[in-house]
C-alpha positions in Angstrom: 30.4 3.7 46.8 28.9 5.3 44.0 27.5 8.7 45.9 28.0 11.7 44.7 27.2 14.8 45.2 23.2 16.5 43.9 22.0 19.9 45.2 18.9 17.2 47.2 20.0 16.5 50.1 18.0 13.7 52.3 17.4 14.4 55.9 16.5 11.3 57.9 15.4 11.7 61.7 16.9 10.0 64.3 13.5 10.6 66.7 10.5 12.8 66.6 9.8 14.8 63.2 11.8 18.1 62.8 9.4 20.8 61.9 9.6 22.7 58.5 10.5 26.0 59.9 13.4 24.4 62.1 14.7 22.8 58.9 14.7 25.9 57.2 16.7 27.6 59.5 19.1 25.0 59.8 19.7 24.8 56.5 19.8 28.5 55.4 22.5 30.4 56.4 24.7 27.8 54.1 22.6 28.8 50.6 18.9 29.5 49.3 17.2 26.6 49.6 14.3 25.4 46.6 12.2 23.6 48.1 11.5 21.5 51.8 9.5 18.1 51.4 8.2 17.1 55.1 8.4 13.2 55.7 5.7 11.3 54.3 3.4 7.6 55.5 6.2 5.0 55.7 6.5 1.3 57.3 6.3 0.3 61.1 10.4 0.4 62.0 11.3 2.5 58.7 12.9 5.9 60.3 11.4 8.9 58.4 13.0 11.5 56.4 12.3 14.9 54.8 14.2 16.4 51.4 15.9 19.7 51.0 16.9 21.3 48.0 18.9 23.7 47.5 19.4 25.7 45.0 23.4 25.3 43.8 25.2 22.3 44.5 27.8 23.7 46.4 25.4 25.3 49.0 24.2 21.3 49.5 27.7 20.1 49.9 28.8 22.5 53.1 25.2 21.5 54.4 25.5 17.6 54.3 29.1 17.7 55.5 28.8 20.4 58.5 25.1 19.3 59.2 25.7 15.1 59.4 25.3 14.0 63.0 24.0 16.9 65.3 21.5 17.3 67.8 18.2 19.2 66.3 15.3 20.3 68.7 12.2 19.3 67.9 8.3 18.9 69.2 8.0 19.3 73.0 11.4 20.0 73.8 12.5 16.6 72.7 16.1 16.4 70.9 16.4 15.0 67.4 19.6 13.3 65.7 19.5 13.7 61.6 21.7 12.5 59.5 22.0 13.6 55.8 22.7 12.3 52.5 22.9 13.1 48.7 19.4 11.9 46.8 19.9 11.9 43.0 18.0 14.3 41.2 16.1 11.7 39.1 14.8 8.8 40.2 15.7 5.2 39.2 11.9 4.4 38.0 10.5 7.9 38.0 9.9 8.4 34.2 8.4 4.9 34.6 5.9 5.6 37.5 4.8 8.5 35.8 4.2 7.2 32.7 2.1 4.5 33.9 0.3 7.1 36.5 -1.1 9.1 33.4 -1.6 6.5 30.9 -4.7 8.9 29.4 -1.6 11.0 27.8 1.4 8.3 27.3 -1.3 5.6 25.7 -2.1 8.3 22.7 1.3 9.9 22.6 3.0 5.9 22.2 0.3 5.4 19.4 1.0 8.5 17.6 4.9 7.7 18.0 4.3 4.1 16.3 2.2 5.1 13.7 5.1 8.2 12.5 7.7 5.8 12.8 5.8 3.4 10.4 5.0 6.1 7.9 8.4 7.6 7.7 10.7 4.9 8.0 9.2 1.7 7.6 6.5 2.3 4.7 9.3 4.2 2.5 11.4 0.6 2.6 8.5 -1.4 2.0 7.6 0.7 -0.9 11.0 0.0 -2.0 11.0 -3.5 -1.0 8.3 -3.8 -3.7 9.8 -2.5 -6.2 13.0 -4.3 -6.0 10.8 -7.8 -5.9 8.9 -7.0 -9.2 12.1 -5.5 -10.7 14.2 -8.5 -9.8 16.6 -6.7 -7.5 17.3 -9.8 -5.5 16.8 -12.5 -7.4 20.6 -13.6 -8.6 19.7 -15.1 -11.6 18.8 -12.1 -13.5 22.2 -10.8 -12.6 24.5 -10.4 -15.9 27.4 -12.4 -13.8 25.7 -15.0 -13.3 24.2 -15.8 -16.3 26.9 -15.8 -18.4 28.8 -18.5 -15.7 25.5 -20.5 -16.3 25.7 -20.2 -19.9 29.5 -20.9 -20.5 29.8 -23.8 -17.4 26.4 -25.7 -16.6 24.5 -25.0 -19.5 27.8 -26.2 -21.8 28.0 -29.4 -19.8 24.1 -30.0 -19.3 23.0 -29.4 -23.0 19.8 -27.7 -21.3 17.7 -26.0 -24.3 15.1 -23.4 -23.7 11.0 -24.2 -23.9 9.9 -24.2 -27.1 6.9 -21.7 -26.8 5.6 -22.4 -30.1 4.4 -25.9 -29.0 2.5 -24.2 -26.5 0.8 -21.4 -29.5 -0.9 -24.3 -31.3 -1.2 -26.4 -28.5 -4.1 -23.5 -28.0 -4.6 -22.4 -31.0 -8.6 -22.6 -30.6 -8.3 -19.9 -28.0 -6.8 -17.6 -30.3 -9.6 -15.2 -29.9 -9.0 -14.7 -26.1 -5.7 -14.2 -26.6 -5.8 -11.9 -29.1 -8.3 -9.6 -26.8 -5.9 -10.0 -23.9 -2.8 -8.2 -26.2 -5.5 -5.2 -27.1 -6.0 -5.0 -23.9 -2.6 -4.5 -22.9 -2.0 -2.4 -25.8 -4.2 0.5 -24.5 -3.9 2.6 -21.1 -5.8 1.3 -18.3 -9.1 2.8 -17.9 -10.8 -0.8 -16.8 -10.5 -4.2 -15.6 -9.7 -7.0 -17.7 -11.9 -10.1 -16.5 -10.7 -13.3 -17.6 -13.5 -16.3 -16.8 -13.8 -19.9 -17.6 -13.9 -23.3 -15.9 -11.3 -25.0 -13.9 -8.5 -26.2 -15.6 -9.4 -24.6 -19.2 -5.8 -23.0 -19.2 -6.4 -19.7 -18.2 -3.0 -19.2 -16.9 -1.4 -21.4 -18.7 -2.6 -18.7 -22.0 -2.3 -15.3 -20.0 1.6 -16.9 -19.4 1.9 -17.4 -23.0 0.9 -13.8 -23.7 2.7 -12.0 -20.7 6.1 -13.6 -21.9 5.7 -12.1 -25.5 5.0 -8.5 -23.6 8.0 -9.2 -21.4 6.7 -6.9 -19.5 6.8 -6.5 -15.1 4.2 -8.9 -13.2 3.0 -9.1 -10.1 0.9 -11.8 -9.0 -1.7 -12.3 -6.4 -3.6 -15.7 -5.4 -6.4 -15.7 -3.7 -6.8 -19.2 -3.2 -3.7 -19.5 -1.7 -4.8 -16.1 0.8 -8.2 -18.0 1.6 -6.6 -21.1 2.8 -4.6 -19.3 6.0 -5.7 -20.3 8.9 -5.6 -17.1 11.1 -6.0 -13.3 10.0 -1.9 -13.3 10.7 -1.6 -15.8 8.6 -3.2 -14.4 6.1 -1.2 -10.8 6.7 2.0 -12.5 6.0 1.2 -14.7 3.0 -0.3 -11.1 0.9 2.9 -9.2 2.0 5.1 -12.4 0.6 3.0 -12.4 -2.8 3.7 -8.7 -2.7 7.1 -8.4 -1.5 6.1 -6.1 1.8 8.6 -5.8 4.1 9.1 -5.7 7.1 5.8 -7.1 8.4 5.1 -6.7 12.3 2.4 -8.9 13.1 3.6 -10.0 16.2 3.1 -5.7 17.1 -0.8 -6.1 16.1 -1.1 -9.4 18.4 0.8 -7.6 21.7 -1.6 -4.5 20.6 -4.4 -7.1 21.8 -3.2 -7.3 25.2 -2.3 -3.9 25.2 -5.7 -2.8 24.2 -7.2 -4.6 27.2 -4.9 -3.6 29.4 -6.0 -0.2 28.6 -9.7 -0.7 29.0 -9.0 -1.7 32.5 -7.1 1.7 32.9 -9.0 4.0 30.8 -11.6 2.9 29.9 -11.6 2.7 26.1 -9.3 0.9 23.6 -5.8 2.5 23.4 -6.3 2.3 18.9 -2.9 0.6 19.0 -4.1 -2.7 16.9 -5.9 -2.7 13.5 -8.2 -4.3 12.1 -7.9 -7.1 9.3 -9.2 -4.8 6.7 -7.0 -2.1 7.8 -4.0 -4.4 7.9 -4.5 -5.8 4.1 -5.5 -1.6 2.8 -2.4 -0.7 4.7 -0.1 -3.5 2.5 -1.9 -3.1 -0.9 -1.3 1.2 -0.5 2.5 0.5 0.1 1.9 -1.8 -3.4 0.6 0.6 -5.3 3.5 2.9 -4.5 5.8 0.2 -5.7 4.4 0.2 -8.6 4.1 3.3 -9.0 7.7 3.7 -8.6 8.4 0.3 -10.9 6.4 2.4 -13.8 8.9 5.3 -13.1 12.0 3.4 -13.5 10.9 2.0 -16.5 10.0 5.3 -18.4 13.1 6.8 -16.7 15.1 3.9 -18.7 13.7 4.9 -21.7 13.9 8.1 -21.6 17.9 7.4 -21.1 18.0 5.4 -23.5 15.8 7.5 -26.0 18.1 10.5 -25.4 21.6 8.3 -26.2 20.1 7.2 -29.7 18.9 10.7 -30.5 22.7 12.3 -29.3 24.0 9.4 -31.4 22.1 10.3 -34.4 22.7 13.8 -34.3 26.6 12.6 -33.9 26.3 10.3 -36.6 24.6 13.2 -38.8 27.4 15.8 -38.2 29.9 13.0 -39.0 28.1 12.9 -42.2 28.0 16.1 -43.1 31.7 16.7 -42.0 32.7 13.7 -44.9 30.6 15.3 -47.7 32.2 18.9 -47.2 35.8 17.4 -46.8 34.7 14.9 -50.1 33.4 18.3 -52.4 36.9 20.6 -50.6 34.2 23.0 -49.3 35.8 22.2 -45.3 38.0 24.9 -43.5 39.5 24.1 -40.8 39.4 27.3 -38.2 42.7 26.0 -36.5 44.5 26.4 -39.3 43.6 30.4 -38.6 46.0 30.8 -35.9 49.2 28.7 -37.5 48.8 32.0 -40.8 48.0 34.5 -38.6 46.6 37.6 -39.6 47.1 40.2 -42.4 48.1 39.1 -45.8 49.6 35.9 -43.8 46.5 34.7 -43.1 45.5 34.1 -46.6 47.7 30.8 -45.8 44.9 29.6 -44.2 42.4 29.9 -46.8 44.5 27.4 -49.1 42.8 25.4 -51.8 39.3 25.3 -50.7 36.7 25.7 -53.1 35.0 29.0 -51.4 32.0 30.3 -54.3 28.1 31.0 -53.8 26.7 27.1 -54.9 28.9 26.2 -51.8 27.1 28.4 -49.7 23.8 26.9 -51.3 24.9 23.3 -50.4 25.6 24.3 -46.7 22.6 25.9 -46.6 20.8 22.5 -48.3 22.5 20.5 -45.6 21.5 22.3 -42.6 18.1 22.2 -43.4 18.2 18.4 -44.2 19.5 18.3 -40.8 17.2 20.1 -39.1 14.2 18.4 -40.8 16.1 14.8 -39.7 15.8 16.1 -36.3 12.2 17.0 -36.4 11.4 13.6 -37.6 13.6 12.4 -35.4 11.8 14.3 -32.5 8.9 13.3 -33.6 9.8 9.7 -33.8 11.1 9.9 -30.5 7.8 11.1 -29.2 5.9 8.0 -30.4 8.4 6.0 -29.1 8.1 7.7 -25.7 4.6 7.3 -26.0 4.8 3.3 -26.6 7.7 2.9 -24.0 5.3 4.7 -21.3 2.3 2.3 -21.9 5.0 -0.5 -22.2 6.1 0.8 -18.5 3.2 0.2 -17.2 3.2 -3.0 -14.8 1.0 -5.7 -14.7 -1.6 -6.8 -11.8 -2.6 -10.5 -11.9 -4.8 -11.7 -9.3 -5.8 -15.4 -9.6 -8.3 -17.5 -8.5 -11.0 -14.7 -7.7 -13.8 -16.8 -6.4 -15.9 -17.2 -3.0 -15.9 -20.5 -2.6 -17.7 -22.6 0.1 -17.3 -22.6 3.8 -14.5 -20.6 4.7 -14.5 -17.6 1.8 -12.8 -14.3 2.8 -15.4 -12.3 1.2 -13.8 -8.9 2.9 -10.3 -10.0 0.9 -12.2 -9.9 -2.1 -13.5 -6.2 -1.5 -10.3 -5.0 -0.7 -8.9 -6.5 -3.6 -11.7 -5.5 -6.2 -11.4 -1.9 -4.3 -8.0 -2.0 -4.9 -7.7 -3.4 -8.2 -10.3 -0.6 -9.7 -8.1 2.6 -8.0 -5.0 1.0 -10.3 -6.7 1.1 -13.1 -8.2 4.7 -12.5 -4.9 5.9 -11.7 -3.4 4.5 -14.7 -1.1 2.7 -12.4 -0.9 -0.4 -14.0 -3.5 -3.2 -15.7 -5.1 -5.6 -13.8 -6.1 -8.9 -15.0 -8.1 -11.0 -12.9 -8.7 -14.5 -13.5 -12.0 -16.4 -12.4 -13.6 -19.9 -13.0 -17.3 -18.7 -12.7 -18.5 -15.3 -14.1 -20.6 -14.4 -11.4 -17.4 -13.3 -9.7 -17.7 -10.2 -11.8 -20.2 -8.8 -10.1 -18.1 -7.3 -7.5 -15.6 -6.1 -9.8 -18.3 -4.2 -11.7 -19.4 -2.8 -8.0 -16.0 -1.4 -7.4 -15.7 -0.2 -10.7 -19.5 1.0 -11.4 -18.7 4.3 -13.9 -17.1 1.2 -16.7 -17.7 -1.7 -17.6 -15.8 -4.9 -17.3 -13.2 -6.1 -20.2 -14.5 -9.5 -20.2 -12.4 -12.5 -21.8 -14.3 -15.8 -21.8 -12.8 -19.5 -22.0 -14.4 -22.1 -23.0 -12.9 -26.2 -23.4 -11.6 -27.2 -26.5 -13.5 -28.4 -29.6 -12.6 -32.3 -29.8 -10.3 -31.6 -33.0 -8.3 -29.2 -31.6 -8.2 -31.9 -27.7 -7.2 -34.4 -29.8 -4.4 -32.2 -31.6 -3.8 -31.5 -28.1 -3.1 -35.0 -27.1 -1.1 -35.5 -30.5 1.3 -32.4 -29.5 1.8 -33.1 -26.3 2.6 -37.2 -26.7 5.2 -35.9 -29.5 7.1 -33.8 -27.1 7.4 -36.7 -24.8 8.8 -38.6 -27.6 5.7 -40.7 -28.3 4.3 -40.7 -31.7 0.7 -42.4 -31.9 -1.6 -42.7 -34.6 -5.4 -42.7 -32.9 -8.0 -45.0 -34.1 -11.6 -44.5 -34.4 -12.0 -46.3 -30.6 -9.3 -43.8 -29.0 -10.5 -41.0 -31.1 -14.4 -41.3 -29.3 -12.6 -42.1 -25.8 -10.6 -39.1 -25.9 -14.0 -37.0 -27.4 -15.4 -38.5 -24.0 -13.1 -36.5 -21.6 -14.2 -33.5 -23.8 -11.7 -30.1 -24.3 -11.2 -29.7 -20.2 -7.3 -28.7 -20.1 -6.7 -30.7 -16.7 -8.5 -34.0 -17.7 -6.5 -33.9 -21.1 -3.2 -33.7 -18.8 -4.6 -36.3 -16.9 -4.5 -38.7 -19.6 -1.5 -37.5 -21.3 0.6 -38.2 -17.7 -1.1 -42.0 -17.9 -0.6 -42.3 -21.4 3.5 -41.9 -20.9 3.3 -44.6 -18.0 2.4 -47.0 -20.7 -1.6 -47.1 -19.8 -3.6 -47.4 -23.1 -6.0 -44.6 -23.8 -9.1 -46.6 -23.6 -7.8 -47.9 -20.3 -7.0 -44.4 -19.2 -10.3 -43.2 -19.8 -12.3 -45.7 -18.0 -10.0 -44.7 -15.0 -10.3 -41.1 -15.4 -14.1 -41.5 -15.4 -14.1 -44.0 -12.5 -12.1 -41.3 -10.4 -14.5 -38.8 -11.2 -17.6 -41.2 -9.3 -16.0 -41.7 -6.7 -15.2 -37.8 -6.5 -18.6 -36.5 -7.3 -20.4 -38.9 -4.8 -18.5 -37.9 -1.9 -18.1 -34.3 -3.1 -22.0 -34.2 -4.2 -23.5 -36.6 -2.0 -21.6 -37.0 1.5 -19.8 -39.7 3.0 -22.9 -40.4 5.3 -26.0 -38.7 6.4 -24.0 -36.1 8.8 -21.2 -35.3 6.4 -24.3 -34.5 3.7 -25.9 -31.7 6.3 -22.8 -30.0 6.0 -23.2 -29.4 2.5 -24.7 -26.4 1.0 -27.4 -28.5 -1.2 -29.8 -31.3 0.0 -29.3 -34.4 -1.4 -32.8 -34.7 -3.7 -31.6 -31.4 -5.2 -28.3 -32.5 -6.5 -30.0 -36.2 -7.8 -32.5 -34.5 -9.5 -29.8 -32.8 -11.3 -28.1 -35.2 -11.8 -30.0 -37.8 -13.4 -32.2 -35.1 -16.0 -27.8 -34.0 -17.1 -27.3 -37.9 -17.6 -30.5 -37.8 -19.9 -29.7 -34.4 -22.1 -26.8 -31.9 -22.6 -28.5 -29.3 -21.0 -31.8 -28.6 -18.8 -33.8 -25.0 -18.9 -32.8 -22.9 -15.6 -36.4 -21.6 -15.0 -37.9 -25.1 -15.6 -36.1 -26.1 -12.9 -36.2 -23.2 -10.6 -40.0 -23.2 -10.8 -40.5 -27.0 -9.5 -40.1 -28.9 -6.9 -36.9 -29.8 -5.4 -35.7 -26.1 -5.9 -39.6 -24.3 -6.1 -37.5 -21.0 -6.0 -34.3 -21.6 -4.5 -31.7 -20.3 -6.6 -28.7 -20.3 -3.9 -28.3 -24.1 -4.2 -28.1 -23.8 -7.3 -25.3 -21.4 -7.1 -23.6 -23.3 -4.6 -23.5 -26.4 -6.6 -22.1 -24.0 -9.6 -19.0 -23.2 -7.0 -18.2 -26.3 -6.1 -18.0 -26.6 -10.2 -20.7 -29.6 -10.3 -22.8 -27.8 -13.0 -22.6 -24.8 -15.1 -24.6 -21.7 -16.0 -25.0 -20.3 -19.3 -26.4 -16.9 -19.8 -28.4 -15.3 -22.6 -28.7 -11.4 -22.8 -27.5 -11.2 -18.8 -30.1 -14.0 -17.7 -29.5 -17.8 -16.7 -30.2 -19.7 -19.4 -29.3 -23.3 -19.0 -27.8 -25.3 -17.2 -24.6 -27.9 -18.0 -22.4 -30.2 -16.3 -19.7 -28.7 -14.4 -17.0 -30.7 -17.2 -17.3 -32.4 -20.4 -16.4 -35.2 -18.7 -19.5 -35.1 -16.0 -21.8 -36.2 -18.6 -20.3 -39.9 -18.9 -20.1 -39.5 -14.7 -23.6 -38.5 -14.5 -24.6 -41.1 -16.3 -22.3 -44.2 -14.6 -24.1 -43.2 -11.6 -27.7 -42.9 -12.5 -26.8 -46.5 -14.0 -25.6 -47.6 -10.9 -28.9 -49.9 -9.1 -28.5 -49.7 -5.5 -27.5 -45.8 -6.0 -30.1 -44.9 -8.4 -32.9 -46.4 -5.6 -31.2 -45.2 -2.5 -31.4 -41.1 -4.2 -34.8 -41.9 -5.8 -36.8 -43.5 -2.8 -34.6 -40.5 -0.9 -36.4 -37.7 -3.7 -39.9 -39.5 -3.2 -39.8 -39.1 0.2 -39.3 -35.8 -0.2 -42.2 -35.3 -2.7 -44.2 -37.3 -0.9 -44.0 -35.4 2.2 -44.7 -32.4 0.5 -47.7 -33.8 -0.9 -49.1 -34.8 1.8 -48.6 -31.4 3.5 -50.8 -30.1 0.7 -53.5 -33.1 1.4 -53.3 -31.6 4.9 -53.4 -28.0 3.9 -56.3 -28.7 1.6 -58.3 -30.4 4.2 -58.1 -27.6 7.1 -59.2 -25.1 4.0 -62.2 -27.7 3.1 -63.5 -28.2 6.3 -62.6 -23.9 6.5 -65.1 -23.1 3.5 -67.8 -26.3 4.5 -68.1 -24.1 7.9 -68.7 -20.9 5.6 -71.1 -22.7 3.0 -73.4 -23.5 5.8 -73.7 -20.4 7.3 -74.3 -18.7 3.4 -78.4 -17.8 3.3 -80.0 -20.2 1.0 -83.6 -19.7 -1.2 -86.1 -21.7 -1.2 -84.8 -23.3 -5.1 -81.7 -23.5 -4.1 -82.0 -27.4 -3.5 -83.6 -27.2 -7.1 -80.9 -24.8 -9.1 -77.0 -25.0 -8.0 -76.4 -21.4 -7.5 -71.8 -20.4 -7.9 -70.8 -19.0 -5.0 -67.0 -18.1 -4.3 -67.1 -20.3 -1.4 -68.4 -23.4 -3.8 -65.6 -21.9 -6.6 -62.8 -22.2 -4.3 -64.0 -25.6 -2.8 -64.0 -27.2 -6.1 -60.5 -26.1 -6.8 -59.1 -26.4 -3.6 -61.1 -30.6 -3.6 -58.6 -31.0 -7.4 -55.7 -29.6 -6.3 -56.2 -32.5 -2.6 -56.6 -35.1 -5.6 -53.5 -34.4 -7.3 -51.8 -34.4 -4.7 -53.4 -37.5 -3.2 -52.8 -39.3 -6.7 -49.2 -38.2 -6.2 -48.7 -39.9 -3.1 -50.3 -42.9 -4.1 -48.1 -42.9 -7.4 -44.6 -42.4 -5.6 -45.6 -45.1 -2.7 -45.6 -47.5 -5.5 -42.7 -46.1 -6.9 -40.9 -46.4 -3.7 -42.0 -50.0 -2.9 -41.1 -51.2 -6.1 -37.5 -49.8 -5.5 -37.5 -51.1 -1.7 -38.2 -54.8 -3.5 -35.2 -54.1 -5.7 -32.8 -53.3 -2.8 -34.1 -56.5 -1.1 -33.5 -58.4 -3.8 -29.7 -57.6 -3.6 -29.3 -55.3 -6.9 
């Protein structure tokens, strides 16, 4: 058996308990003995035992062999058997029980263990990790290898050809402007953000794509969209470190943090400070980024710089090269070697030979060395420009997509982080950010985590219809399909307006062989259906879910199917809205209407697309819809008219009570004397009739329309 010997040797008594100063001299006279531990609480049956340690080993071995087996006296006279044994020093579970006996110190000390191990080890790979994602480290197709197998095997046998990117330049040429201010942008140091707005599908990133593959410059890309759609804050975790490149992610560490953070409430009473919170988690990922980039930027300048230095060494080769040629061409060259071959004294006049050796060859060299060292000032100097261009040019590039709260389940505290994080890049001069938006408003946190600057703002709008229906030319003609429009096609295209995804739309049903006029009606068709459910509800409990009551919308939508654009504060200042602004906001995320501004202010107010205004108006054309929303609005009018009947009322019969009680003279019933009270009543009586006249006016309204229904329209 596996016992051996330890300087603790186990006593167990084979009756009555020894006492301590028996043991002791028992055990004595064979070494010094450490300690004695007396026999402790055990089980009914379970014989007990006391521990004696000595202090060397050897001492312990005599004792348990000489000591094994004899007779001991003990309490009252009685005789006592023990038998002894080695006990190891340590304890099978003993680090164990202790830690979980004091788990006020191990709890802490585990916590500040993790947390060094994550900032030394892990967060220094990460950071890495990053870098090698944006730098293309692990992505095989960038290796040199590989492309030229590609190029001299599949691309050989395929015939593949490259995109032609000048399709794409005048395929958006009327957003020249935008594109223009997004390559000053990047031509300048970082010092703000670069805010990029404009409806959906107005090619936004189709354009900034354009531009960043010009710049060929490192990108990083963050979408928020795809960030808001996770389901759980893990989830959400995992998808910014993939964007990102973070790794190694431990999220399965912050959910067994969870249980161990309630385990240690029950212990300690307070929270162990193991997990972190979501907001910690995503600061945590995006610091690690902004090291990365931090470190792509230094790579890059690093490359230059090498590759700065070779061209200057070359030049300065390819300069003494030159100079070497012109004084072997004019015989002004000595070659020192030739020094030792004549050695000295009047020998060494051998190795002066032939050369031409006056003053004006003195002058020349003298000519020359200056040329050469003003070439390598302007060569300095040159190299210091370029420095300064190859530094900006190292800079990486931030692009964070779809920045916008949208309805229901919007992570507004990923936006914070991200406008938080995107304005310490740009202070830092870490790298440029661009962030892309479909509604303006979504610059207002921007400009709140960046308050000392303001906002580079880049505004899309759709397409003119000359430049859509160049589109639509462009686009066929790369397919292969060459169309000459007539004036019908022309006015159905001019329908969809300059909306980048609608134009796609018909482009794609166009190459199935649908004729455009067909392909519009469809288009337009798709879009009622769409904006009923979308704006209206299913039924009346999918509309309470919506963030806008149904009069509100209608309203909308039938004064859009009449004009262009309605004023903001006419509406605003009227019933349905009388003041409520946030549906109209909502109704501008969901991208059913848009806002204009005008010196910071709403102006006006548009449909969400060009292509609304034809579905605004199929809708308000549509009978049994058109009555169903209008009797729905009345209803709504009414019933607010008749709670200012009622309001009027309790305040007439209010200022009748105080009339009556008012002191009268003895001419009043002969002169009508104004009185506040009379005042008030008089206006109070023609606001009740306006209101009354209301009523009246929408209950015929509303019965005409029930008739229409009935009558199967």
């Amino acid at each position: 058996m596996h016992r051996y010997a330890s300087p603790i040797i186990k006593v167990i008594f084979d009756g009555p308990d020894v006492q301590e100063q028996k043991l002791y001299d028992t055990f004595r006279p064979y070494g010094r003995i450490r300690d004695i531990t007396l026999p402790t609480t055990v089980p009914a049956g379970t014989p007990r035992a006391a521990t004696v340690t000595f202090q060397r080993l050897h001492s312990a071995t005599i004792a348990r062999n000489v000591l094994h087996g004899i007779d001991v006296p003990s309490q009252n006279t009685n005789i006592t058997r023990i038998r002894t044994g080695y006990q190891k020093p340590i304890q099978a579970h003993a680090i164990r029980d202790w830690m979980s006996s004091h788990p006020k110190i191990t709890l802490p000390l585990l916590v500040f263990l993790l947390g060094t191990l994550t900032y030394t080890i892990f967060d220094p790979i990460r950071s890495l990790m990053v870098e090698g994602k944006m730098l293309d480290w692990f992505d095989y197709q960038k290796y040199t290898i590989y492309q030229w197998l590609r190029a001299n095997t599949v691309a050989r046998l395929g015939g593949q050809r490259a995109p032609d990117i000048s399709s794409q330049k005048s395929a958006w040429k009327e957003r020249s402007d935008a594109y223009d201010s997004v390559k000053t942008y990047l031509t300048d140091k970082p010092s703000t953000i670069a805010f990029m707005h404009g409806p959906q599908g107005s090619g936004k990133t189709t354009m900034l794509k354009a531009v960043l593959s010009e710049e060929g410059r490192t990108v990083l890309y963050i979408d928020c969209r795809e960030l808001q759609n996770q389901a759980s804050d893990s989830a959400l975790v995992t998808a910014l470190a993939r964007q990102t490149g973070y790794w190694p992610v431990f999220t399965l560490f912050n959910s067994m943090g969870n249980l161990i953070d309630l385990a240690s409430v029950g212990l300690i009473g307070q929270k162990a400070g193991i997990t972190s919170s979501l907001v910690d988690q995503l600061n945590q990922i995006l610091d690690v980024v902004a090291k990365g980039l931090k470190g792509v930027s230094d790579s890059h300048r690093a490359n230059s710089r090498r590759k700065i230095d070779a061209e200057r060494r070359r030049e300065a080769l390819l300069a003494q090269e030159r100079i070497l040629t012109d004084k072997i061409t004019e015989g002004t060259w000595h070659d020192g070697r030739l020094d030792c071959v004549a050695g000295n004294g009047i020998m060494s006049e051998l190795g002066i030979g032939d050369e031409i050796m006056d003053s004006s060859s003195d002058g020349s060299i003298a000519q020359q060395d200056s040329a050469l060292e003003d070439a390598e000032k302007q060569g300095k100097r040159e190299a210091e420009s370029q420095a300064d261009i190859d530094a900006l040019k190292a800079l990486p590039i931030v692009v964070i997509r779809n920045y916008s709260s949208k309805i229901g389940v919007t992570r507004e505290e990923l936006l914070t982080i991200l406008a938080n994080w995107a304005a310490s890049l740009v202070e830092g001069q870490t790298a440029h950010v661009i962030v892309l938006s479909d509604n303006r408003e979504n610059s207002r946190r921007l400009a709140k985590a960046l308050p000392s600057k303001p906002l580079y703002s880049i505004g899309l709008s759709d397409a003119d219809p000359s430049s859509s229906l160049s589109f639509m030319k462009q686009k066929l003609s790369d397919a292969g399909i060459d169309i000459d429009f007539t004036k019908e096609q022309t006015a159905s295209v001019a329908r969809l307006g300059g909306r980048a995804s609608d134009l796609e739309s018909l482009i794609h049903k166009v190459r199935n062989g649908q004729r455009i006029e067909d392909s519009v009606e469809d288009i337009i068709n798709q879009g009622v259906s769409e904006l009923r459910k979308n704006a209206f509800g299913e039924d009346a409990d999918d509309a309470k879910s919506l963030a806008w009551a149904r009069e509100q919308v209608w309203f909308i939508v039938s004064a859009l199917a009449k004009q262009s654009q309605i004023a903001y504060y006419e509406v605003i200042s009227d019933f349905p809205f009388k003041g409520d602004e946030t549906a109209l906001r909502n109704m501008e995320h969901a991208e059913l209407i848009t806002i204009t501004t005008h010196s910071g202010r709403p102006s006006s107010i548009k449909p969400g697309k060009p292509m609304f205004r034809w579905v605004f108006e199929r809708l308000v054309k549509d009978p049994v819809f058109q009555a169903v929303q209008e009797i729905n609005l009345n209803d709504k009018a009414i019933a607010k008219a008749e709670r200012t009947v009622k309001e009027c009322e309790d305040e007439l019969t209010t200022l009748g009570n105080i009339m009556a009680a008012e002191p009268k003279s003895w001419y009043s019933w002969l002169v009508s004397r104004r009185t506040a009270s009379r005042e008030r009543a008089r206006y109070v009586a023609d606001k009740m009739l306006k209101a009354e006249k209301k009523v009246e006016a929408l209950e015929r309204k509303n019965e005409a329309l029930k008739r229409a229904l009935a009558n199967g329209l």
